[in-house]
C-alpha positions as CSV (number, residue, x, y, z in Angstrom):
1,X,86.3,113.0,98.2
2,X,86.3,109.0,98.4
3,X,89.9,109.2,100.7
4,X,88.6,112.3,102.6
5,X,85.7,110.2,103.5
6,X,87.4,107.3,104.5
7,X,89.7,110.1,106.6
8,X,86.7,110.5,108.6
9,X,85.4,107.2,108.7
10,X,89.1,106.1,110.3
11,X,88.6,109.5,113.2
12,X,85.1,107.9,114.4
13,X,86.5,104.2,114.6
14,X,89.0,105.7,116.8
15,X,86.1,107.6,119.1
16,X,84.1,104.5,119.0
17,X,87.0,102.2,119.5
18,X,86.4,100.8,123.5
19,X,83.8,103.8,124.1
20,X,80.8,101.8,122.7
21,X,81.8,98.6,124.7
22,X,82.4,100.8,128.1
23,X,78.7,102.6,127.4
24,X,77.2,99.8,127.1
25,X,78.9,97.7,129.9
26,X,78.5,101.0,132.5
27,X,75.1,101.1,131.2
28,X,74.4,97.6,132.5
29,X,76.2,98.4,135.4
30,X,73.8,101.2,136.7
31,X,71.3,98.8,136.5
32,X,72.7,95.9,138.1
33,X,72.9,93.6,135.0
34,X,76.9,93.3,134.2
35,X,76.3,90.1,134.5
36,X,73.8,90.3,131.0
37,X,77.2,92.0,129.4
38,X,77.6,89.0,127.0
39,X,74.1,88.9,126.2
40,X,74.2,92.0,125.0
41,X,76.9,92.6,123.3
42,X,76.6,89.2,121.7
43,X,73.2,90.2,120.2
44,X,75.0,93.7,119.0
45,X,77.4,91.2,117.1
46,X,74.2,89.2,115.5
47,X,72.8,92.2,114.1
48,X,76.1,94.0,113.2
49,X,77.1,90.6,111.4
50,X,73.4,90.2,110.1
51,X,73.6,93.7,108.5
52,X,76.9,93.0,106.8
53,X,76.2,89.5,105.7
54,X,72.9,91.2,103.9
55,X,74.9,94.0,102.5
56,X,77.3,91.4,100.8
57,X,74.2,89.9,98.7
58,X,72.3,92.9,98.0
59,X,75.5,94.9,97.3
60,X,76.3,93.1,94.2
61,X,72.0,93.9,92.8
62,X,72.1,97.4,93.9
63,X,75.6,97.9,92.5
64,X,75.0,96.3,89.1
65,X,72.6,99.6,87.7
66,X,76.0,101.7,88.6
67,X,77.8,102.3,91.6
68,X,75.6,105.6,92.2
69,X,73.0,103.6,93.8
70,X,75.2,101.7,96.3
71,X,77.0,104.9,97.1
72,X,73.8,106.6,98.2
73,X,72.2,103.4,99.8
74,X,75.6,103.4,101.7
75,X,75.6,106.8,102.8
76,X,72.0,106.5,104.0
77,X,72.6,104.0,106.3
78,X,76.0,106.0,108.0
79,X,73.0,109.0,108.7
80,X,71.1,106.6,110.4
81,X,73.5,105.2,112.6
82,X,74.8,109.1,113.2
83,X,71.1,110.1,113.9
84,X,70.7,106.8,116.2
85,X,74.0,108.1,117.7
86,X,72.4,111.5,118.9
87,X,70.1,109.9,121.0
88,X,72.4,107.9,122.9
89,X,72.7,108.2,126.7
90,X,75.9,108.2,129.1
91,X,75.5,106.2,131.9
92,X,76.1,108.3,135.1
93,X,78.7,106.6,136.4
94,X,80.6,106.5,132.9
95,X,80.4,110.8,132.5
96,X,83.5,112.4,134.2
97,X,84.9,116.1,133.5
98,X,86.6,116.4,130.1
99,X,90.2,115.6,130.6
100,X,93.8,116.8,129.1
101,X,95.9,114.4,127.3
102,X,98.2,114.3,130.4
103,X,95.4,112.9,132.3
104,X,94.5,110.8,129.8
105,X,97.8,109.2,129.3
106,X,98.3,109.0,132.9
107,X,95.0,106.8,133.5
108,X,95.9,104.4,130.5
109,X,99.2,103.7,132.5
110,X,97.3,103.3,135.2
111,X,95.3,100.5,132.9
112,X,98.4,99.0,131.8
113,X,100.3,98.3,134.9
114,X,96.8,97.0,136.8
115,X,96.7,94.6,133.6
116,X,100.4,93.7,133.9
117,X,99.7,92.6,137.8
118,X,96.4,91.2,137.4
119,X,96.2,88.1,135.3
120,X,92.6,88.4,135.2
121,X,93.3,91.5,132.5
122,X,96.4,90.4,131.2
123,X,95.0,86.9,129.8
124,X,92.0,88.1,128.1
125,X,93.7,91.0,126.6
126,X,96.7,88.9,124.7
127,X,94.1,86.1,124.4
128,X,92.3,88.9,121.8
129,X,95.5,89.9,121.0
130,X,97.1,87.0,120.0
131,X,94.0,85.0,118.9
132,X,91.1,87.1,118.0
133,X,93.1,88.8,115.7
134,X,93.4,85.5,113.3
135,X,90.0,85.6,111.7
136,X,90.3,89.9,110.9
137,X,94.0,88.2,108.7
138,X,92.1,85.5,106.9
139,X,89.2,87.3,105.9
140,X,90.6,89.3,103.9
141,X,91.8,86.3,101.2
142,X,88.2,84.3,101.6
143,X,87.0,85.6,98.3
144,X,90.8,84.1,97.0
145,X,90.4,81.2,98.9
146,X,86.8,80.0,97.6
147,X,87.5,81.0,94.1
148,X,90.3,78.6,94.1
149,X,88.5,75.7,95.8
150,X,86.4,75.8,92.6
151,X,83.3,78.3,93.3
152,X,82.0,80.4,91.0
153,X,81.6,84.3,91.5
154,X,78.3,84.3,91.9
155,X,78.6,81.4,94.9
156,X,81.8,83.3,95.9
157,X,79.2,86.5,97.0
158,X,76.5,83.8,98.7
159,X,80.1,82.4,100.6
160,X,80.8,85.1,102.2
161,X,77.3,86.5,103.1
162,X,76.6,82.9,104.7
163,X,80.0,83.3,106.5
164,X,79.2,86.6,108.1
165,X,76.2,85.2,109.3
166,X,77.8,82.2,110.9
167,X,80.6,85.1,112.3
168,X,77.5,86.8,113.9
169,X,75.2,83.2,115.2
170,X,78.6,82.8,117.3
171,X,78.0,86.4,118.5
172,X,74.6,85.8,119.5
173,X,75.2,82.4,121.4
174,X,78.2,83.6,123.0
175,X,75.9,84.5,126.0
176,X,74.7,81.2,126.6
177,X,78.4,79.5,126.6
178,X,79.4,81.9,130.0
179,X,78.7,79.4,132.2
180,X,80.5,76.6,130.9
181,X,83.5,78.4,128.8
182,X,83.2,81.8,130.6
183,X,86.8,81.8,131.6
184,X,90.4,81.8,130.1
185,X,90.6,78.2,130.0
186,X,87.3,77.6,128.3
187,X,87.7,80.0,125.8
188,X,91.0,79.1,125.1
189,X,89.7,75.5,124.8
190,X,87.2,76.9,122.4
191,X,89.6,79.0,120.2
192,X,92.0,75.1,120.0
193,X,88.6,73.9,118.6
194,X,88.1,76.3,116.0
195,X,91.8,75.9,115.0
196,X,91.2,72.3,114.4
197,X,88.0,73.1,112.4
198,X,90.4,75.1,110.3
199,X,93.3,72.9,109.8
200,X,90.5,69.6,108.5
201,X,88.7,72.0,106.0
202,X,91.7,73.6,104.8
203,X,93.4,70.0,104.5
204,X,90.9,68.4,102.7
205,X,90.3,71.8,100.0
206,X,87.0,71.2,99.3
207,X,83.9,73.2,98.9
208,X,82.5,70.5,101.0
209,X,84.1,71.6,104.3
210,X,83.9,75.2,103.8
211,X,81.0,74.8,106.7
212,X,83.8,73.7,108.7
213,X,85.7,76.9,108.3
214,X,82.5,78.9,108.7
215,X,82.3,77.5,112.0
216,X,86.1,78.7,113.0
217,X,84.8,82.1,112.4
218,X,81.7,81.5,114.2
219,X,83.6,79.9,117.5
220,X,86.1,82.8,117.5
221,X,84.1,85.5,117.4
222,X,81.9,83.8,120.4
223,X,85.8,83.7,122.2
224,X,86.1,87.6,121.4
225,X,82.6,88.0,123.0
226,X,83.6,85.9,126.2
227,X,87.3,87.7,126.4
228,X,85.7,91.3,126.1
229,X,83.9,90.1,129.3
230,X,86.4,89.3,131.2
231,X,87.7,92.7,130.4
232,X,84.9,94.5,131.2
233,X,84.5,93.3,134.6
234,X,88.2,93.5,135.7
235,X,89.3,96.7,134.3
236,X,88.1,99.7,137.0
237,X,85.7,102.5,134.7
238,X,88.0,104.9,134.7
239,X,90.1,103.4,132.6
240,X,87.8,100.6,130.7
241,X,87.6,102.7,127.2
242,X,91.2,103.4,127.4
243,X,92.2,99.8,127.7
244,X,89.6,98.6,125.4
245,X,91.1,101.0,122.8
246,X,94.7,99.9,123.9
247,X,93.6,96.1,122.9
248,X,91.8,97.2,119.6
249,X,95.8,99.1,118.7
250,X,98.0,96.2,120.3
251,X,95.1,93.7,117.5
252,X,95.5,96.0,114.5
253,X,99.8,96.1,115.2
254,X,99.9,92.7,115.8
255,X,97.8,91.7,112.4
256,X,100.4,93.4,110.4
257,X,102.9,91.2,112.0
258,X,100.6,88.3,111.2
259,X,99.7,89.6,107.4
260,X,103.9,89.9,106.6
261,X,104.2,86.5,107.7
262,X,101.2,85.0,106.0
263,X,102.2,86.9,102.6
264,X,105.5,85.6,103.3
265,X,104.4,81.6,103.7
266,X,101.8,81.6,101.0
267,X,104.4,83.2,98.1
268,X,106.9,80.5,99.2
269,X,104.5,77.6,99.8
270,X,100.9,78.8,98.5
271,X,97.7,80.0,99.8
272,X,96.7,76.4,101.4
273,X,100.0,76.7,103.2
274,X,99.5,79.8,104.8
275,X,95.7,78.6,105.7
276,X,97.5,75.8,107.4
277,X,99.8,77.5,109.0
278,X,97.5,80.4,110.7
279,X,95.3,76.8,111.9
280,X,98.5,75.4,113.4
281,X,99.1,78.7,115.2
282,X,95.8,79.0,116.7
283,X,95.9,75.8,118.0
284,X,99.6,76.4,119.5
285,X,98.6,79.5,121.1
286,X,95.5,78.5,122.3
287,X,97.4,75.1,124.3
288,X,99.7,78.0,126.0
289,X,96.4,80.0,127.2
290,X,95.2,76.8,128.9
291,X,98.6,75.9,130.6
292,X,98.9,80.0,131.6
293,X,94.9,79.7,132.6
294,X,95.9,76.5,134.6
295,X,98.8,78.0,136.2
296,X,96.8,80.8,137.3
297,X,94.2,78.6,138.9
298,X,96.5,76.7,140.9
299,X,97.9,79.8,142.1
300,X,94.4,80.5,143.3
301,X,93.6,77.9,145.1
302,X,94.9,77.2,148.6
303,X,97.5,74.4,149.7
C-alpha cells in the first residue's frame, strides 16, 4: 500500500509538472499582470519551502509516539491540497479542446524547435537544466554532510529545516531581483555567486560556514524563479505546459548523470571532494551562460 501510494503520488507530479506554472502564468496573463509572474510564483516557493522546512522539525515530535501519527498528519494535508485543487480555475485563454497524443506530440515539437531557434528559450531552459538541477543532487547527502562536519542528530533536523527556509526566502525575493538580474547574464552571474559560496564553506568544513551553503541554496532557487520567467514569457501558450514538463524531464535525466558522477568522485576522493567538485561545476557552467548571454546580446544590438 506504501509503493502503490507513492505510484500515484509519481502520476500527479507528472499532471502537475509545467501545468501549475502555465495556470498560474495564463492566469496573470488574463489579467494583464505577467509581468507580477516572479512575484508570484516566488511567494508559491516561500510557502511551499515554509511548509516543508516546518514539516522537517515537527516531523521528528509527531513521529516519535509511532509513525501512525505522521502517516495520518501526512495524509491530511495531501486532502487538503486535493480539496484546494477542486476549486481551482482555468484561465480562458489556457482551456483548449482535449487533445490526442498525436496532437500533443506534434505541439511539444513545435516547443522544441521554437526553443532551438530562439535563444531567448533555449538559455533559460539548459540554464535550469544544467544549473538548477545542482542543489535537487546535493540535497540529498546534507543530512551526510552535517553529521560529518560534527552536528549532532538533533541539530542535523534544525539544519535542514533552517536550510529549506533559506531555499524558500530566495523564492520569495526572487521578485525583487528582476530588474537588476532579470536576464540570462544576471542570473547566470548569480548562480557563479552561489557556486563560490559553496566552494568557501565546503573548503573550510566547518559548521561555522554552513550559513554560507544555506545561501547557495537560497541564490539558486531565486535563479530557478528568474529562469522559469523567462520561460514563461517566450514560450507561446499552446505549448508552455509541454515545454515546462519537457525542462522538469531533461532536469530529472540530467541529475542522474550528475548523481553517477558525484557517487563516483566521492567513493574515490570522499564526500568533501564531490562537494567541491559540484561548486567548481557551477561556477564553470555559469561563466559559459554569461559568455553565451553576451554573445547573444551583441548579436542584438545593431552595428
Amino acid at each position: 500500500a506504501f509503493a502503490l501510494g507513492f505510484v500515484f503520488w509519481g502520476i500527479q507530479e507528472a499532471f502537475c509538472s509545467g501545468s501549475t506554472e502555465a495556470l498560474l502564468f495564463d492566469t496573470l496573463k488574463e489579467n494583464g499582470r505577467e509581468d507580477d509572474y516572479e512575484k508570484y510564483a516566488g511567494r508559491a516557493g516561500f510557502f511551499a519551502g515554509g511548509g516543508l522546512a516546518l514539516s522537517m522539525l515537527l516531523g521528528g515530535f509527531a513521529a516519535s509516539g509511532g509513525f501512525f501519527a505522521a502517516s495520518v498528519l501526512s495524509a491530511g494535508s495531501v486532502a487538503i491540497s486535493a480539496l484546494t485543487a477542486v476549486f481551482l480555475k482555468d484561465a480562458e485563454k489556457a482551456e483548449t479542446d482535449a487533445v490526442s497524443w498525436r496532437q500533443y506530440t506534434a505541439g511539444l515539437k513545435d516547443g522544441l524547435f521554437q526553443g532551438g531557434k530562439n535563444r531567448a528559450v533555449l538559455l533559460p531552459l539548459l540554464f535550469c537544466v544544467l544549473i538548477v538541477i545542482v542543489p535537487g543532487i546535493l540535497e540529498e547527502y546534507d543530512q551526510l554532510y552535517a553529521s560529518r562536519i560534527g552536528l549532532s542528530i538533533g541539530l542535523v533536523g534544525i539544519w535542514g529545516g533552517a536550510r529549506t527556509g533559506m531555499e524558500s526566502l530566495g523564492c520569495f525575493v526572487a521578485g525583487s531581483l528582476k530588474k537588476a538580474f532579470g536576464g540570462v547574464i544576471g542570473i547566470s552571474v548569480l548562480a557563479a555567486v552561489s557556486g563560490g559560496l559553496l566552494f568557501a564553506s565546503v573548503y573550510l568544513f566547518s559548521a561555522y560556514t554552513l550559513p554560507l551553503y544555506a545561501l547557495f541554496y537560497a541564490v539558486l532557487s531565486g535563479c530557478n524563479v528568474l529562469a522559469e520567467g523567462m520561460l514563461q514569457r517566450e514560450i507561446e501558450s499552446g505549448h508552455r505546459a509541454a515545454v515546462l514538463s519537457l525542462k522538469s524531464l531533461l532536469m530529472n535525466l540530467f541529475g542522474i548523470v550528475l548523481y553517477l558522477c558525484y557517487g563516483g568522485i566521492s567513493d574515490a576522493r570522499g564526500m568533501r571532494a564531490g562537494f567541491l567538485t559540484a561548486a567548481v561545476y557551477t561556477i564553470g557552467a555559469s561563466i559559459v551562460f554569461i559568455v553565451m548571454g553576451l554573445g547573444a546580446r551583441r548579436k542584438r544590438q545593431p552595428f
